[in-house]
The first five atom37 places (N, CA, C, CB, O) and aatype in JSON, in Angstrom:
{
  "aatype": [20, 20, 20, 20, 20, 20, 20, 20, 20, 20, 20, 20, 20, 20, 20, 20, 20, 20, 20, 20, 20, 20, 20, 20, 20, 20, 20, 20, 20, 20, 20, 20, 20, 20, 20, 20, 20, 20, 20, 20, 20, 20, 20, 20, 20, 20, 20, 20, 20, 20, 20, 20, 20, 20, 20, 20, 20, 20, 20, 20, 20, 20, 20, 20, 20, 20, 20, 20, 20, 20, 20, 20, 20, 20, 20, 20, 20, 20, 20, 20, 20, 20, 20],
  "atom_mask": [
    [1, 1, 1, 1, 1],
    [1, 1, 1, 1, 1],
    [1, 1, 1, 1, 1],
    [1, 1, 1, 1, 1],
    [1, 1, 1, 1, 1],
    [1, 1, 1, 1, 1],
    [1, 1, 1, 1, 1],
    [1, 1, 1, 1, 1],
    [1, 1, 1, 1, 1],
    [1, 1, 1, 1, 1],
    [1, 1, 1, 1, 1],
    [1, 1, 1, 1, 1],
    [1, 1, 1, 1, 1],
    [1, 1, 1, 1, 1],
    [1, 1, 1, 1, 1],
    [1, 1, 1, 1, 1],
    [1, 1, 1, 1, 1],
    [1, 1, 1, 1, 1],
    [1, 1, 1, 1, 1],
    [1, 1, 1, 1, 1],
    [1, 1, 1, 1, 1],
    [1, 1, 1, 1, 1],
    [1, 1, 1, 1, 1],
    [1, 1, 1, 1, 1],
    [1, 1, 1, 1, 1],
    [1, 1, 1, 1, 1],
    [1, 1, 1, 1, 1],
    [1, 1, 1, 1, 1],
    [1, 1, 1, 1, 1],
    [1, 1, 1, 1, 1],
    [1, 1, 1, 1, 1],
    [1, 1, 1, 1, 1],
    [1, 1, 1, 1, 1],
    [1, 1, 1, 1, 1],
    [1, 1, 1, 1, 1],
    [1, 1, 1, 1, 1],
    [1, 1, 1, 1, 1],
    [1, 1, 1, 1, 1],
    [1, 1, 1, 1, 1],
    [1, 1, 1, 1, 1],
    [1, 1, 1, 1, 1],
    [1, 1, 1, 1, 1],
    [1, 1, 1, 1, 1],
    [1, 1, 1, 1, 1],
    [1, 1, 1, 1, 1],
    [1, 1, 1, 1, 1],
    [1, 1, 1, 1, 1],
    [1, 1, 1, 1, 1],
    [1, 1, 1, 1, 1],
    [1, 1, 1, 1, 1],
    [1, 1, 1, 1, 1],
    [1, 1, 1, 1, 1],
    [1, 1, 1, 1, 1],
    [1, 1, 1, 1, 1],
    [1, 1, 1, 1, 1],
    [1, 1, 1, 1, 1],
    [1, 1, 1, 1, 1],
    [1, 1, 1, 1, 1],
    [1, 1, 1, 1, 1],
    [1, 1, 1, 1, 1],
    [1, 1, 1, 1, 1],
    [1, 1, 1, 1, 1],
    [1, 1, 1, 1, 1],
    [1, 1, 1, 1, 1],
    [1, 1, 1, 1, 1],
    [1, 1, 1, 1, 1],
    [1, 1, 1, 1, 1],
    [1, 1, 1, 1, 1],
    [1, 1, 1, 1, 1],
    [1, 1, 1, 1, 1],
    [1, 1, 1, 1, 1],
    [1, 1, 1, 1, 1],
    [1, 1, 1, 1, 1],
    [1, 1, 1, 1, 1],
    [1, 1, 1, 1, 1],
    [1, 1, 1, 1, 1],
    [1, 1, 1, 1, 1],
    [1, 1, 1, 1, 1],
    [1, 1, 1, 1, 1],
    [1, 1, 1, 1, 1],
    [1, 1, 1, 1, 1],
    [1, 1, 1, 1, 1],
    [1, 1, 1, 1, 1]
  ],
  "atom_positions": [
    [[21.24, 6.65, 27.35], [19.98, 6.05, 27.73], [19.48, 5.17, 26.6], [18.95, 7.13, 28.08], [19.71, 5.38, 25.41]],
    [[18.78, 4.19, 27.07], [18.71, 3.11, 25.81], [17.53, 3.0, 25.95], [19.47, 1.68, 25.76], [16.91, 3.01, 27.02]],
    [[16.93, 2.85, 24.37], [15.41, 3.23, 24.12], [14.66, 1.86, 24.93], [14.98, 3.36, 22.17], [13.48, 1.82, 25.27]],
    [[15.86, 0.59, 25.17], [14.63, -0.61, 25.82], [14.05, -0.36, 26.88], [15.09, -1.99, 26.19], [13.51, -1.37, 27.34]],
    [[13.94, 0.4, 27.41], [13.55, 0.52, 28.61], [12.16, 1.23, 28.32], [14.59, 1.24, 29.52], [11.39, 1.42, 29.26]],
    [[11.85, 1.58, 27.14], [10.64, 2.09, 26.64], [9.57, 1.37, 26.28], [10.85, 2.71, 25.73], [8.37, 1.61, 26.39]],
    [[10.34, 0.19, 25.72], [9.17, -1.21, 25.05], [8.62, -2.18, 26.34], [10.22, -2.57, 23.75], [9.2, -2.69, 27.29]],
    [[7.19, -2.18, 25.88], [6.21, -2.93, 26.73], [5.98, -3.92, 25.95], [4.95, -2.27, 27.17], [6.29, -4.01, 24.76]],
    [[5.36, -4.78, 26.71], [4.95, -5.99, 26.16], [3.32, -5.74, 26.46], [5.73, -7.41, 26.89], [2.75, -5.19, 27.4]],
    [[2.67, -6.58, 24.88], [1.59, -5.88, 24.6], [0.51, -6.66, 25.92], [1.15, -6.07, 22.8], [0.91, -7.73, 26.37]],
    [[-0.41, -6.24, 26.32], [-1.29, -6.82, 27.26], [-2.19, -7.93, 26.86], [-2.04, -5.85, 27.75], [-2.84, -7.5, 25.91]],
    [[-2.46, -8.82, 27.06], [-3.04, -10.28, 27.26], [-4.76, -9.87, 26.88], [-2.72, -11.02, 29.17], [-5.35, -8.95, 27.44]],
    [[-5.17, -10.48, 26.16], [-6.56, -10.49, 25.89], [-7.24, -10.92, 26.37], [-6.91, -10.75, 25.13], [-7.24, -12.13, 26.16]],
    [[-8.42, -10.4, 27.42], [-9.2, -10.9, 28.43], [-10.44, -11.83, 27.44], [-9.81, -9.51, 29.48], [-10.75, -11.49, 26.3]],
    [[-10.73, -12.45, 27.82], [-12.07, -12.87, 27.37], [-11.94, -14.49, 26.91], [-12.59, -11.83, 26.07], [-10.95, -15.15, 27.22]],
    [[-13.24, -15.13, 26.0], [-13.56, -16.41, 25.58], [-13.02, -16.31, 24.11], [-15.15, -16.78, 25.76], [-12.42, -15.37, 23.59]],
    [[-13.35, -17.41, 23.6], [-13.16, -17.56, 22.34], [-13.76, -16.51, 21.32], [-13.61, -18.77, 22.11], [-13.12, -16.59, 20.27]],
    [[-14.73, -15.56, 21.25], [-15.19, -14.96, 20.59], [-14.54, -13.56, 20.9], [-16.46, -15.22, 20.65], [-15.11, -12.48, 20.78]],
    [[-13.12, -13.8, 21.38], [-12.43, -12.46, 20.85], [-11.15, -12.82, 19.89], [-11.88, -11.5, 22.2], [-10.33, -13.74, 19.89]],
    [[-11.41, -11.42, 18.88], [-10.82, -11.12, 17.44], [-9.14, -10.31, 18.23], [-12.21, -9.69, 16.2], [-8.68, -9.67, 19.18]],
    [[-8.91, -10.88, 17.15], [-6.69, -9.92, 17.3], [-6.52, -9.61, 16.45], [-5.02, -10.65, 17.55], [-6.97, -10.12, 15.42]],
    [[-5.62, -8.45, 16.53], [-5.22, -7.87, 15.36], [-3.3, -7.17, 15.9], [-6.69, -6.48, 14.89], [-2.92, -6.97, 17.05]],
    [[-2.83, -7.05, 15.16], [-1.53, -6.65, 15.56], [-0.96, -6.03, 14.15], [-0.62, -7.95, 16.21], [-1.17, -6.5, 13.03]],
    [[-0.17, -4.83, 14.48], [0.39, -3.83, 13.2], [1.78, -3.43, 13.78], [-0.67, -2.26, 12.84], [1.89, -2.95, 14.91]],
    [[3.18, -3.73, 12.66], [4.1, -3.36, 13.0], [4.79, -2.82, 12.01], [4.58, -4.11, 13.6], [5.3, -3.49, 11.11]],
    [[4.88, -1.54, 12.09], [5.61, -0.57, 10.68], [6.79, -0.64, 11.52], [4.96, 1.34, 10.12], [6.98, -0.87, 12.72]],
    [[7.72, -0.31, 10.24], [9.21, 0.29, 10.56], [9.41, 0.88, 9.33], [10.48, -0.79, 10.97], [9.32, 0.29, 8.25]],
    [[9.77, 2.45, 9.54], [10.87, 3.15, 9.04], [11.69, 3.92, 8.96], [10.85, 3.31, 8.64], [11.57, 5.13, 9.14]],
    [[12.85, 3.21, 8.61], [14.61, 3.95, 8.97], [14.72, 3.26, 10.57], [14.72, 6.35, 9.07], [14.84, 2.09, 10.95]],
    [[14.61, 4.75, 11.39], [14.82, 3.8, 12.89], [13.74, 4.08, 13.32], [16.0, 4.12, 14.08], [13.67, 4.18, 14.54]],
    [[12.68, 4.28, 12.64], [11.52, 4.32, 13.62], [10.5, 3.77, 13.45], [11.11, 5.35, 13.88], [9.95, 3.75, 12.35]],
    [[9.9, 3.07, 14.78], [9.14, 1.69, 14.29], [7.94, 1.82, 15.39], [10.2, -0.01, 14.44], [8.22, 2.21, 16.53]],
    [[6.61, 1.49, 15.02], [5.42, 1.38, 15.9], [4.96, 0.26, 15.38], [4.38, 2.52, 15.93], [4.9, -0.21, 14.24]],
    [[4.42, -0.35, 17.22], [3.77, -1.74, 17.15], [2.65, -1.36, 18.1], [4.76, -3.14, 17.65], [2.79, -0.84, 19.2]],
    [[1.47, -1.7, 17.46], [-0.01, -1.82, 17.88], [-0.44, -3.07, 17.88], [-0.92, -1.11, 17.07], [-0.04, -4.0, 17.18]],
    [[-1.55, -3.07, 18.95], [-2.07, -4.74, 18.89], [-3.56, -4.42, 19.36], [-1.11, -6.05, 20.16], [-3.57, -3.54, 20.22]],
    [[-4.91, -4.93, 19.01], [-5.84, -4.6, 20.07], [-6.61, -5.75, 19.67], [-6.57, -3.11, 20.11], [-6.45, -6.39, 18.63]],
    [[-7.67, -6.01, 20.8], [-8.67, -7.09, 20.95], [-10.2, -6.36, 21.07], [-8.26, -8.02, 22.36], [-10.45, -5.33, 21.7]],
    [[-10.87, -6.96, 20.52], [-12.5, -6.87, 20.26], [-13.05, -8.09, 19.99], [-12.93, -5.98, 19.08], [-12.69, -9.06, 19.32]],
    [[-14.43, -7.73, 20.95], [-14.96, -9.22, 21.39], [-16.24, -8.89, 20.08], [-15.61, -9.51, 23.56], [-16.26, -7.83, 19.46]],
    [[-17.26, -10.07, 19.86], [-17.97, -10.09, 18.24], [-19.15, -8.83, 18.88], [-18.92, -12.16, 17.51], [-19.67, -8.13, 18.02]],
    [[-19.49, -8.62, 20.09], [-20.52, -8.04, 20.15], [-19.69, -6.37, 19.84], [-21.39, -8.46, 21.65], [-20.48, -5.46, 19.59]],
    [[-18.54, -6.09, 19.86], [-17.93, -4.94, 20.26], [-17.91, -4.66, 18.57], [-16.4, -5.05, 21.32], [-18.21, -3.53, 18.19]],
    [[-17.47, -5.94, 17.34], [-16.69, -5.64, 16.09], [-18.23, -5.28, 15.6], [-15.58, -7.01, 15.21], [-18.49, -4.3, 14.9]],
    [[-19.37, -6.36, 16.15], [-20.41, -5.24, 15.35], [-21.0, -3.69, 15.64], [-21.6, -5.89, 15.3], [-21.26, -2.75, 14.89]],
    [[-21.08, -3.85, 17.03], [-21.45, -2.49, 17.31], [-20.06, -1.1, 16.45], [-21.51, -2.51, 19.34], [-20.54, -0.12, 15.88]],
    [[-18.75, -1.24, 16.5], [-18.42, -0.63, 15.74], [-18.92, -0.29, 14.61], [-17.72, -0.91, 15.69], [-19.26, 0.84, 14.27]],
    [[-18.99, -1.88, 13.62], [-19.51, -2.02, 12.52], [-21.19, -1.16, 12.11], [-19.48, -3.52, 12.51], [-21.6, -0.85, 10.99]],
    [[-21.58, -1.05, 12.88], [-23.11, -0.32, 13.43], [-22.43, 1.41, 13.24], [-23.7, -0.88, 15.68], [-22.72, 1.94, 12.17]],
    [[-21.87, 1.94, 13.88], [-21.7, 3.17, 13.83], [-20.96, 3.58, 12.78], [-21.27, 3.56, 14.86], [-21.15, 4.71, 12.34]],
    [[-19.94, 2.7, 12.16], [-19.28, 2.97, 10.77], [-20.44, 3.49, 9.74], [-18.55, 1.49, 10.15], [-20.5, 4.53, 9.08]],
    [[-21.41, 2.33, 9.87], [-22.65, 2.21, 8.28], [-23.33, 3.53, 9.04], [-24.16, 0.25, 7.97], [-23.0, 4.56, 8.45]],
    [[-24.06, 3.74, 10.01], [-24.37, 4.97, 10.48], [-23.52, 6.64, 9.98], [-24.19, 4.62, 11.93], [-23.88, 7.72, 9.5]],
    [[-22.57, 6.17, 10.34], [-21.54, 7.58, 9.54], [-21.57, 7.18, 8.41], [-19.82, 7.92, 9.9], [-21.83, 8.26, 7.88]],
    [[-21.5, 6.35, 7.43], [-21.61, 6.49, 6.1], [-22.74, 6.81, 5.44], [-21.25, 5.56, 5.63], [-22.64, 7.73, 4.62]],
    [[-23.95, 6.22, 5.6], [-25.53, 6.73, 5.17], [-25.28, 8.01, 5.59], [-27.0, 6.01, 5.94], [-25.05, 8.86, 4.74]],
    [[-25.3, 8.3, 6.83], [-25.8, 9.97, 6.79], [-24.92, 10.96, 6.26], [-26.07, 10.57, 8.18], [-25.35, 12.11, 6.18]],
    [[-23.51, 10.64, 5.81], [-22.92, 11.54, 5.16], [-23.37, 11.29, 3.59], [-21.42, 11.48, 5.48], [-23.23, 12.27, 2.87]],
    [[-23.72, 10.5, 3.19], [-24.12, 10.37, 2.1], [-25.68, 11.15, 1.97], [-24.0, 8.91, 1.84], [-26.08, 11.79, 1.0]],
    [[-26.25, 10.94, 2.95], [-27.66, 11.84, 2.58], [-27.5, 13.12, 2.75], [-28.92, 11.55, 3.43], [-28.37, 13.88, 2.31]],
    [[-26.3, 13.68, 3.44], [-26.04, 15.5, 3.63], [-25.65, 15.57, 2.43], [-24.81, 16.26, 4.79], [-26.29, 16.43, 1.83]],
    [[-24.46, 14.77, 1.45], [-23.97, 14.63, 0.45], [-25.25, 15.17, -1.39], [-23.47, 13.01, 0.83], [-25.23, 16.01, -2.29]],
    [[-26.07, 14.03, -0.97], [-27.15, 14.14, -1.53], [-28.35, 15.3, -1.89], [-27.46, 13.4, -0.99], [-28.95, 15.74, -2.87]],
    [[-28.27, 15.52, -0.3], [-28.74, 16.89, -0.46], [-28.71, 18.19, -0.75], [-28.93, 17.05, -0.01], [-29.61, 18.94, -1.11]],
    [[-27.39, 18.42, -0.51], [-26.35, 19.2, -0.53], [-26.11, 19.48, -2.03], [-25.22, 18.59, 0.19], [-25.8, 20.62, -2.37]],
    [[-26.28, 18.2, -3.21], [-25.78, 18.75, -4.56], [-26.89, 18.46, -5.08], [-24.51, 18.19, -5.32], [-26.7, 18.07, -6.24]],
    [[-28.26, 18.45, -4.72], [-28.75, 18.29, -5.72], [-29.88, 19.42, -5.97], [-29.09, 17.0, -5.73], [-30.33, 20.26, -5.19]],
    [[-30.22, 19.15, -7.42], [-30.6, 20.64, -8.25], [-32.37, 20.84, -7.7], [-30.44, 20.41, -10.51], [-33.3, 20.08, -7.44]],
    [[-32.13, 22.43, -7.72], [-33.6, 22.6, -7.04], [-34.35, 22.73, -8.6], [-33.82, 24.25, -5.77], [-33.63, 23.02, -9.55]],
    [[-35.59, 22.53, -8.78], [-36.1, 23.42, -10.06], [-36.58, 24.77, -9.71], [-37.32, 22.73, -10.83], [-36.97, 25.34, -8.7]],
    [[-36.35, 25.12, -11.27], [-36.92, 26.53, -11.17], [-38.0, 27.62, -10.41], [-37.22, 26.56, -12.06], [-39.2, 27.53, -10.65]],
    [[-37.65, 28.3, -9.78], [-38.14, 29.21, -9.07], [-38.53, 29.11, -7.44], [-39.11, 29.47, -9.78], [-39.33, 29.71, -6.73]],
    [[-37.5, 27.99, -7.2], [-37.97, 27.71, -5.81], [-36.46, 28.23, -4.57], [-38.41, 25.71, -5.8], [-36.5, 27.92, -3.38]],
    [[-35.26, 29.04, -5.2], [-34.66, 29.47, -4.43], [-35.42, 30.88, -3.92], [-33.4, 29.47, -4.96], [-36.27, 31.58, -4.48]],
    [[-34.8, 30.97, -2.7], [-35.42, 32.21, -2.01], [-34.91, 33.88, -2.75], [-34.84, 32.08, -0.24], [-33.79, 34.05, -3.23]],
    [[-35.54, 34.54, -2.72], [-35.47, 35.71, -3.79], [-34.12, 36.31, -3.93], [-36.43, 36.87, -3.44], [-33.77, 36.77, -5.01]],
    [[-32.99, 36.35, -2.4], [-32.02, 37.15, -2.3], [-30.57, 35.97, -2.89], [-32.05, 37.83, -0.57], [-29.44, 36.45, -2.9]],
    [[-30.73, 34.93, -3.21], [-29.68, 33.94, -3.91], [-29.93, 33.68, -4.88], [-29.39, 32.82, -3.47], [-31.0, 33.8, -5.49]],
    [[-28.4, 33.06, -5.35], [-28.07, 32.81, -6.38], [-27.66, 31.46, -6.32], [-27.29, 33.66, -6.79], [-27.32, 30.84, -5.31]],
    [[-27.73, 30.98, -7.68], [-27.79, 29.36, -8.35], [-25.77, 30.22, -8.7], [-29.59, 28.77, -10.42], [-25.27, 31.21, -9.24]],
    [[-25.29, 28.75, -7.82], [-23.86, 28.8, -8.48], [-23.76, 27.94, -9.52], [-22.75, 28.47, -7.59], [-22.89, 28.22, -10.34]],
    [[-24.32, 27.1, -9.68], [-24.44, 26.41, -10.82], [-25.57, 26.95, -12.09], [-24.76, 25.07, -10.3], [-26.42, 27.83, -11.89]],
    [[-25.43, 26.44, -13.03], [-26.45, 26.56, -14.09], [-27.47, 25.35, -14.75], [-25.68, 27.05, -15.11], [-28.27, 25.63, -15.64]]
  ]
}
Protein backbone atom coordinates (compact mmCIF):
# COMPACT_ATOMS: atom_id res chain seq x y z
CA UNK A 1 0.00 0.00 0.00
CA UNK A 2 1.50 3.29 -0.93
CA UNK A 3 1.42 6.15 1.44
CA UNK A 4 0.14 8.57 -1.83
CA UNK A 5 -2.97 7.86 -1.51
CA UNK A 6 -2.83 9.62 1.90
CA UNK A 7 -1.65 13.18 0.67
CA UNK A 8 -4.25 15.92 0.12
CA UNK A 9 -3.90 18.88 -1.43
CA UNK A 10 -4.12 21.74 0.91
CA UNK A 11 -7.65 23.66 0.54
CA UNK A 12 -7.96 27.06 -1.31
CA UNK A 13 -8.38 30.17 0.79
CA UNK A 14 -11.76 31.63 0.77
CA UNK A 15 -11.90 35.26 1.05
CA UNK A 16 -10.52 39.03 -0.28
CA UNK A 17 -7.33 40.40 -0.11
CA UNK A 18 -7.13 40.82 3.59
CA UNK A 19 -6.43 37.19 4.09
CA UNK A 20 -2.90 36.18 5.69
CA UNK A 21 -1.03 32.44 4.66
CA UNK A 22 1.05 30.68 6.29
CA UNK A 23 2.43 27.16 5.37
CA UNK A 24 4.97 24.71 7.55
CA UNK A 25 6.80 21.75 6.18
CA UNK A 26 9.13 19.63 8.53
CA UNK A 27 10.79 16.48 7.49
CA UNK A 28 12.47 13.96 9.50
CA UNK A 29 14.16 10.74 8.32
CA UNK A 30 10.86 9.52 6.57
CA UNK A 31 8.61 11.42 8.30
CA UNK A 32 7.30 14.59 7.15
CA UNK A 33 4.20 17.05 8.10
CA UNK A 34 2.80 19.80 5.98
CA UNK A 35 0.41 22.42 7.48
CA UNK A 36 -1.01 25.41 5.82
CA UNK A 37 -3.82 27.77 7.30
CA UNK A 38 -5.55 31.10 6.40
CA UNK A 39 -6.77 34.00 8.71
CA UNK A 40 -8.56 36.91 7.65
CA UNK A 41 -7.09 40.59 9.67
CA UNK A 42 -10.24 40.66 11.77
CA UNK A 43 -9.58 36.83 12.87
CA UNK A 44 -5.26 37.56 13.36
CA UNK A 45 -6.41 40.28 15.77
CA UNK A 46 -9.00 38.80 17.66
CA UNK A 47 -6.49 35.89 18.24
CA UNK A 48 -3.99 38.48 18.95
CA UNK A 49 -6.71 39.83 21.68
CA UNK A 50 -6.90 36.56 23.56
CA UNK A 51 -3.07 35.79 23.41
CA UNK A 52 -2.37 39.46 25.44
CA UNK A 53 -5.49 38.41 27.58
CA UNK A 54 -3.72 35.01 28.60
CA UNK A 55 -0.60 36.73 29.13
CA UNK A 56 -1.65 39.75 31.59
CA UNK A 57 -3.66 37.50 33.62
CA UNK A 58 -1.12 34.90 34.07
CA UNK A 59 1.16 37.39 34.94
CA UNK A 60 -1.13 38.97 37.63
CA UNK A 61 -1.82 35.23 39.28
CA UNK A 62 2.04 35.17 38.84
CA UNK A 63 2.36 38.39 40.78
CA UNK A 64 0.29 37.58 43.29
CA UNK A 65 1.13 34.43 43.95
CA UNK A 66 4.98 35.47 44.89
CA UNK A 67 4.67 38.27 46.44
CA UNK A 68 5.67 38.95 50.17
CA UNK A 69 2.93 39.61 52.68
CA UNK A 70 4.28 41.84 55.73
CA UNK A 71 4.42 40.87 58.99
CA UNK A 72 1.63 39.53 60.85
CA UNK A 73 -0.92 39.36 58.33
CA UNK A 74 -0.83 35.44 57.54
CA UNK A 75 -3.71 33.63 59.11
CA UNK A 76 -2.68 32.06 62.55
CA UNK A 77 -2.58 28.20 61.41
CA UNK A 78 0.38 28.90 58.39
CA UNK A 79 3.45 29.13 57.69
CA UNK A 80 5.81 31.60 55.63
CA UNK A 81 7.83 29.08 53.33
CA UNK A 82 9.95 31.64 52.67
CA UNK A 83 11.84 33.99 55.03
Amino acid sequence: MAHDSQRRQPAPCRGGSDVHTTALRIRAGKVSLRASACISTRGLLAVTGLVVGTLLSSAAIVAVATRKLPQGTMPARSRRSRG
